[in-house]
C-alpha positions in Angstrom: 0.0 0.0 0.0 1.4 3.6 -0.9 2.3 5.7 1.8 0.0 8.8 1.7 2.1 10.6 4.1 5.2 10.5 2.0 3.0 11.3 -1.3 1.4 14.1 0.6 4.6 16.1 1.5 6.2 15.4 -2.0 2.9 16.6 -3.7 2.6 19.5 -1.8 6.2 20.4 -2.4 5.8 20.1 -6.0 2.9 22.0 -6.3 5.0 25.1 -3.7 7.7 24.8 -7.2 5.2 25.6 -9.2 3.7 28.2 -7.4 6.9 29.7 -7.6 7.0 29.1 -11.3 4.1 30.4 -12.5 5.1 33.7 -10.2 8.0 33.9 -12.0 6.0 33.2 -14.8 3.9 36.2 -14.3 4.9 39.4 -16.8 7.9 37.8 -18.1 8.9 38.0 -21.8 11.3 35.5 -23.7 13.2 38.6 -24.3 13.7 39.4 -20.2 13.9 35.9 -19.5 17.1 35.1 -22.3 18.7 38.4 -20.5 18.9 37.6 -17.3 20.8 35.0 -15.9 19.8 34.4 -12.5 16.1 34.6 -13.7 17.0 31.3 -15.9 18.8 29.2 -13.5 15.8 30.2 -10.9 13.8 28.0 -13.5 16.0 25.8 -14.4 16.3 25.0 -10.8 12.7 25.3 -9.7 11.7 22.7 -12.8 14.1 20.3 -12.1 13.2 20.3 -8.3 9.7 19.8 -10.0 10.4 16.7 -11.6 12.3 14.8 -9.1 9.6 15.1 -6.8 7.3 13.7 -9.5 10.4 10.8 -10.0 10.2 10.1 -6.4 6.5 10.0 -6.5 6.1 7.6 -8.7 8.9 5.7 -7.6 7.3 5.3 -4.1 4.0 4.0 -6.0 6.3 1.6 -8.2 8.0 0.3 -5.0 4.7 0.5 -2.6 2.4 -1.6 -5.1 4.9 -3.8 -6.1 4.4 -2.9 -9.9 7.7 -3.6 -11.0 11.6 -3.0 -11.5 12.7 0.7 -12.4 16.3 0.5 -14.4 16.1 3.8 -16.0 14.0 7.1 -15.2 11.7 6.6 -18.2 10.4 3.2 -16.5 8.7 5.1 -14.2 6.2 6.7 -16.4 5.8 3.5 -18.2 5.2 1.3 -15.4 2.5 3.8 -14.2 0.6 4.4 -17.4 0.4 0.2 -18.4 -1.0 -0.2 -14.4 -3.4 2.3 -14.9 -1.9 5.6 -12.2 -1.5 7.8 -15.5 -3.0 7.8 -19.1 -0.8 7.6 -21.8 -0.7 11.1 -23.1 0.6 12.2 -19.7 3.0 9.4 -19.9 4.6 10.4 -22.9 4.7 14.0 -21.2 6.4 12.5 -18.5 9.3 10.9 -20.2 9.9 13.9 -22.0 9.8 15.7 -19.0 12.6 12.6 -17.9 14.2 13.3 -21.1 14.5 17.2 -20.2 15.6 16.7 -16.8 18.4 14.4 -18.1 19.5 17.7 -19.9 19.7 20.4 -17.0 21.4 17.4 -14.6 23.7 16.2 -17.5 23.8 18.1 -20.6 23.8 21.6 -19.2 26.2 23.3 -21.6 23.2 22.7 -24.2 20.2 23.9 -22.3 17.8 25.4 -24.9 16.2 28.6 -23.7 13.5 28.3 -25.7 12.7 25.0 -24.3 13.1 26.0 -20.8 10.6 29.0 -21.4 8.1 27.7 -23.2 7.8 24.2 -20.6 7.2 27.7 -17.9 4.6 29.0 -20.6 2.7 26.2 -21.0 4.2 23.1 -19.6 3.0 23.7 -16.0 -0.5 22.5 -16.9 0.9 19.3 -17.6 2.9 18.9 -15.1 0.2 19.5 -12.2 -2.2 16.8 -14.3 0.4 14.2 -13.3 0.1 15.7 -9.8 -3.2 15.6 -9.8 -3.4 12.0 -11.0 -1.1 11.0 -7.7 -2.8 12.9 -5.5 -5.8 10.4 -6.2 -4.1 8.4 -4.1 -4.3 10.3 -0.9 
């Protein structure tokens, strides 16, 4: 059985992230955002906090329900869509929300900072579905 109490506070971290996200969000133009440096890495860093917690989510789940073995990160969003804890459109979001995190943790000299802003313009959404879908389990 999951532990709620360790998807609650991991859930409710996420969602703080992306409160502060969508703040930063707020009246900011690719123009400001490719200008200013600490602006960036505040997103950078806010989105990849994001995503672990959704990682470690799931892994808990995986782990919890005995649904099976995680080698690689993009396991996790398989292994949840084919036992039914996310549909398959947000599990293709997910591993290329995997695939993206890969990039600011290991490929940072090629960040693309068109990527980065427009997963703040309209990526969030997405991301708080896959919340949302987790926090069914509370």
């Amino acid at each position: 059985m999951v532990n709620k109490d360790i998807l609650y506070k991991r859930i409710e971290r996420a969602h703080e992230y992306i409160l502060i996200l969508k703040d930063i969000r707020e009246n900011l133009s690719l123009e400001d955002f490719k200008k200013d440096l600490i602006i960036q890495g505040s997103i950078e860093r806010y989105l990849h906090l994001t995503i672990e917690a959704l990682l470690d989510i799931g892994n808990h789940i995986i782990a919890d329900e005995g649904l099976g073995k995680v080698e690689v990160y993009s396991d996790i969003a398989k292994i949840l869509s084919l036992n039914k804890y996310i549909n398959k459109k947000q599990e293709e979001i997910f591993v290329k929300i995997i695939g993206f995190r890969n990039i600011l943790v290991h490929d940072y000299l090629s960040i693309d900072k068109d990527i980065v802003y427009e997963i703040l313009e309209n990526g969030l959404g997405d991301l708080e579905g896959i919340l949302r879908e987790f926090g069914k389990l509370l």
